[in-house]
Backbone as a printed PyTorch tensor [residue, N CA C, xyz], in Angstrom:
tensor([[[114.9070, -69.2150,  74.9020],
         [115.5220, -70.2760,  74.1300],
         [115.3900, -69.9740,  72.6450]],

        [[116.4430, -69.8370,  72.4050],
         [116.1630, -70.1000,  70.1480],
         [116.6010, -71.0540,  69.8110]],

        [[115.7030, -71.1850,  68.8820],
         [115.5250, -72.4880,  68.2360],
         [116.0980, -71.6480,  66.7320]],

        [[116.6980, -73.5020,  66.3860],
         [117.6000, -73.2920,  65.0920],
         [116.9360, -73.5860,  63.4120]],

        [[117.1310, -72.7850,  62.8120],
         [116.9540, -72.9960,  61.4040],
         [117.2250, -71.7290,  60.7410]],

        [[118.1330, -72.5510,  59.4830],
         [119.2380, -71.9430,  59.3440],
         [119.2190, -72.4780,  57.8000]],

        [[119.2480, -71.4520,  56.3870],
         [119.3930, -72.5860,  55.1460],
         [120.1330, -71.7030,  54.3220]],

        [[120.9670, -72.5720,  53.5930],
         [121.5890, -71.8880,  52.5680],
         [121.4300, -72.7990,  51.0630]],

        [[121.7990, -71.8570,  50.2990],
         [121.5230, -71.9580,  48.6240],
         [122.7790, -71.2980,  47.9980]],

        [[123.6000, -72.2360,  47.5490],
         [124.4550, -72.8620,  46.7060],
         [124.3770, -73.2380,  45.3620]],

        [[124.7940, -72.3710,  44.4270],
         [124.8770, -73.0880,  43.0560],
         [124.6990, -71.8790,  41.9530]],

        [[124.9670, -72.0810,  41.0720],
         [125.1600, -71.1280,  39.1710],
         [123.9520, -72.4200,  38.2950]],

        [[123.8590, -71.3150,  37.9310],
         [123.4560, -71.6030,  36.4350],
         [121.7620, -72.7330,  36.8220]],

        [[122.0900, -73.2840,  35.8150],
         [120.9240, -74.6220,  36.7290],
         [120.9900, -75.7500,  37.9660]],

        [[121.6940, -75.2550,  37.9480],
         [122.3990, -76.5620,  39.5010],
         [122.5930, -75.6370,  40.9830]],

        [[121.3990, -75.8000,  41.5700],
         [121.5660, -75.3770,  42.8400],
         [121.1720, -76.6390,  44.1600]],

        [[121.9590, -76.1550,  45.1790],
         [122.1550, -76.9640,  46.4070],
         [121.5690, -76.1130,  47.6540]],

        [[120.3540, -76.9070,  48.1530],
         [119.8800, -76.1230,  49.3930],
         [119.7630, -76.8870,  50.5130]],

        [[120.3260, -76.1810,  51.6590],
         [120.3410, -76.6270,  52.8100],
         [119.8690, -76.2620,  53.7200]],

        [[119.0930, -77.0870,  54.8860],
         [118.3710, -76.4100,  55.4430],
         [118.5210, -77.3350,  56.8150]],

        [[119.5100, -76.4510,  57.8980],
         [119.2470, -76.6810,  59.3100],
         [118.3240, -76.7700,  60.3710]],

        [[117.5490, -77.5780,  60.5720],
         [116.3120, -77.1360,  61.6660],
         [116.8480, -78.4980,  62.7610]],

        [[116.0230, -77.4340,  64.1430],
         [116.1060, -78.4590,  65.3010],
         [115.1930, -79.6090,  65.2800]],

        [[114.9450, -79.9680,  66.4070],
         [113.6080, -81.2320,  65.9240],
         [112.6360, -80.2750,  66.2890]],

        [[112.2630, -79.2300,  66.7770],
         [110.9940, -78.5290,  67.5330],
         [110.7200, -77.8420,  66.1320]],

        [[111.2570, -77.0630,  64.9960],
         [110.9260, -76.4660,  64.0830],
         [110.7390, -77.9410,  62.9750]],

        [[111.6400, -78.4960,  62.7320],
         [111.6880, -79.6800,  61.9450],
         [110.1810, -80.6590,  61.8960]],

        [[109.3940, -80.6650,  63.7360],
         [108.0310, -81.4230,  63.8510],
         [107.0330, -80.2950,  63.4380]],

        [[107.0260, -78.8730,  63.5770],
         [106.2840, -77.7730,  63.0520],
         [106.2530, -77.5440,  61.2540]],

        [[107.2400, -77.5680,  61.0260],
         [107.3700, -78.1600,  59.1940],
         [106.6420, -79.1880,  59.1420]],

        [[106.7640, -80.6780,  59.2510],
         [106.2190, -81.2300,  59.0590],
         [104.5740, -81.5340,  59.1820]],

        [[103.9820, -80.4180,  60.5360],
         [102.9990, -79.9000,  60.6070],
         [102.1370, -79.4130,  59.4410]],

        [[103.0430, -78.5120,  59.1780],
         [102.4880, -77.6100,  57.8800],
         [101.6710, -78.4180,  57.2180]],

        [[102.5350, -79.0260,  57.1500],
         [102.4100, -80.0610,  55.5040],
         [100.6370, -80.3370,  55.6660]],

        [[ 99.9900, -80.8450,  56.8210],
         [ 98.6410, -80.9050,  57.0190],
         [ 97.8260, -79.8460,  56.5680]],

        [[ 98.4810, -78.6290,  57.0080],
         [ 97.9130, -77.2810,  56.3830],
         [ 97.4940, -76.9630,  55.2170]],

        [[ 97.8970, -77.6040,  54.2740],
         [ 98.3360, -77.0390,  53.0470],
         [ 97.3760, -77.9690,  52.3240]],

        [[ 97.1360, -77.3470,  51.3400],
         [ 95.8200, -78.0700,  49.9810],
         [ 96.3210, -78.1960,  48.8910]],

        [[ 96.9790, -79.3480,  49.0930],
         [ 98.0600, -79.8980,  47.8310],
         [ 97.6070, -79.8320,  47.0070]],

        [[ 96.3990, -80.2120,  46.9250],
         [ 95.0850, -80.2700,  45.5650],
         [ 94.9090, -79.1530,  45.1080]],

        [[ 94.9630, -78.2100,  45.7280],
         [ 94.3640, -76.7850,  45.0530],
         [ 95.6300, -76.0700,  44.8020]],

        [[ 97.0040, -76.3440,  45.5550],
         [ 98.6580, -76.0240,  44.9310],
         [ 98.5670, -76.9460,  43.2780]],

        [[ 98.4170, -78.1320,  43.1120],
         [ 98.8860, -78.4040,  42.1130],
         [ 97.3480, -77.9110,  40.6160]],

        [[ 96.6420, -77.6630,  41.2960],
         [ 95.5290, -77.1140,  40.2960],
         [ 96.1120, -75.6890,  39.7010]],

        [[ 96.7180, -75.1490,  40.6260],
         [ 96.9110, -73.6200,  40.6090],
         [ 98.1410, -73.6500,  39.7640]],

        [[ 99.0310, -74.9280,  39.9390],
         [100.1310, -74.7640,  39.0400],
         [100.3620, -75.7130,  37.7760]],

        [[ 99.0160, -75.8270,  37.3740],
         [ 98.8030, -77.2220,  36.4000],
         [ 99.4170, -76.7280,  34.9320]],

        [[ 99.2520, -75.2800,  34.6570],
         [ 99.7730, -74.8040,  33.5480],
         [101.4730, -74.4550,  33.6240]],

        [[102.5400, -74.7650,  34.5990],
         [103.8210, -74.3220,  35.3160],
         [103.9460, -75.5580,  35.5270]],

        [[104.7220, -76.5680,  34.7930],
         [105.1820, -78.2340,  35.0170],
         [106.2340, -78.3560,  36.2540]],

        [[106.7900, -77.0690,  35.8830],
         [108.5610, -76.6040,  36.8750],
         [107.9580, -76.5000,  38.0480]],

        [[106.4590, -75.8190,  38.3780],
         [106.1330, -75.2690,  40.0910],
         [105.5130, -76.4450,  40.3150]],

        [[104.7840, -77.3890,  39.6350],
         [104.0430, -78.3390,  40.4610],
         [104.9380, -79.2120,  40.5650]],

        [[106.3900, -79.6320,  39.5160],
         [107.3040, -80.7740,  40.5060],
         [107.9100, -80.2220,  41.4780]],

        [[107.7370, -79.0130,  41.6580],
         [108.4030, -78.5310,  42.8390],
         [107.6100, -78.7560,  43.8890]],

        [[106.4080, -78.2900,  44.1460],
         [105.4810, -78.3280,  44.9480],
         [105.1270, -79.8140,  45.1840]],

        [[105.3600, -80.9070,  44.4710],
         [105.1390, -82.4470,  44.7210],
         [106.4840, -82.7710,  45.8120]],

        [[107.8520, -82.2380,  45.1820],
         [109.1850, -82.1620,  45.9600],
         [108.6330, -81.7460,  47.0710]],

        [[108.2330, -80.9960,  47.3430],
         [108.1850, -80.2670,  48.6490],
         [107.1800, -81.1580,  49.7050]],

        [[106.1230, -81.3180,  49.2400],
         [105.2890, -82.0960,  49.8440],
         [106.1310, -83.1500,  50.1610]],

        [[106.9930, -84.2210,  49.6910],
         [107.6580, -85.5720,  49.9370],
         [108.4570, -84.9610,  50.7730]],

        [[109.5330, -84.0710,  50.5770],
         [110.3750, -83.3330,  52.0170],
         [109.6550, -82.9920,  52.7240]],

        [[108.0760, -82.8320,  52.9720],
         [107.3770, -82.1340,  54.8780],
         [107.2350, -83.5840,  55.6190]],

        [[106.7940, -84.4650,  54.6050],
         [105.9880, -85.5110,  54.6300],
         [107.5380, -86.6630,  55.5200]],

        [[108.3210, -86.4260,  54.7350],
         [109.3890, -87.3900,  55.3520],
         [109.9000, -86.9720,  56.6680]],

        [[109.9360, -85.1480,  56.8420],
         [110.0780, -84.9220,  57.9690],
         [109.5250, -85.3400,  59.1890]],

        [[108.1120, -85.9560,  58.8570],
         [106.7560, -86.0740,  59.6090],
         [107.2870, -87.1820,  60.4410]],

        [[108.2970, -88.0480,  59.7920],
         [108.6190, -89.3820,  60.3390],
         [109.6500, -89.2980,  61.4300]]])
């Protein structure tokens, strides 16, 4: 059986669009992650990089919503 996930990235300049296909079996494993991960010690690591830690906050709210 394969399982789907599938993403694309769209966009110039500063404006990009990403998409990202997953089944629910990869989609509940993402959201997994998210437990994995030491948000605390990601946003320490990127405290001097304003651009990587709102990214890394983004990201956390997209595993986190997946979770639901």
């Amino acid at each position: 059986m394969q399982r789907l996930f599938e993403y694309r990235l769209e966009g110039s300049g500063d404006a990009f669009s990403l998409v990202i296909n997953v089944d629910s079996v990869n989609a509940k494993a993402l959201a997994r992650l998210d437990r994995y991960i030491n948000w605390a010690e990601v946003l320490k690591m990127t405290e001097n990089d304003p651009e990587a830690a709102y990214a890394a906050e983004r990201l956390h709210t997209v595993l986190q919503h997946m979770g639901r």
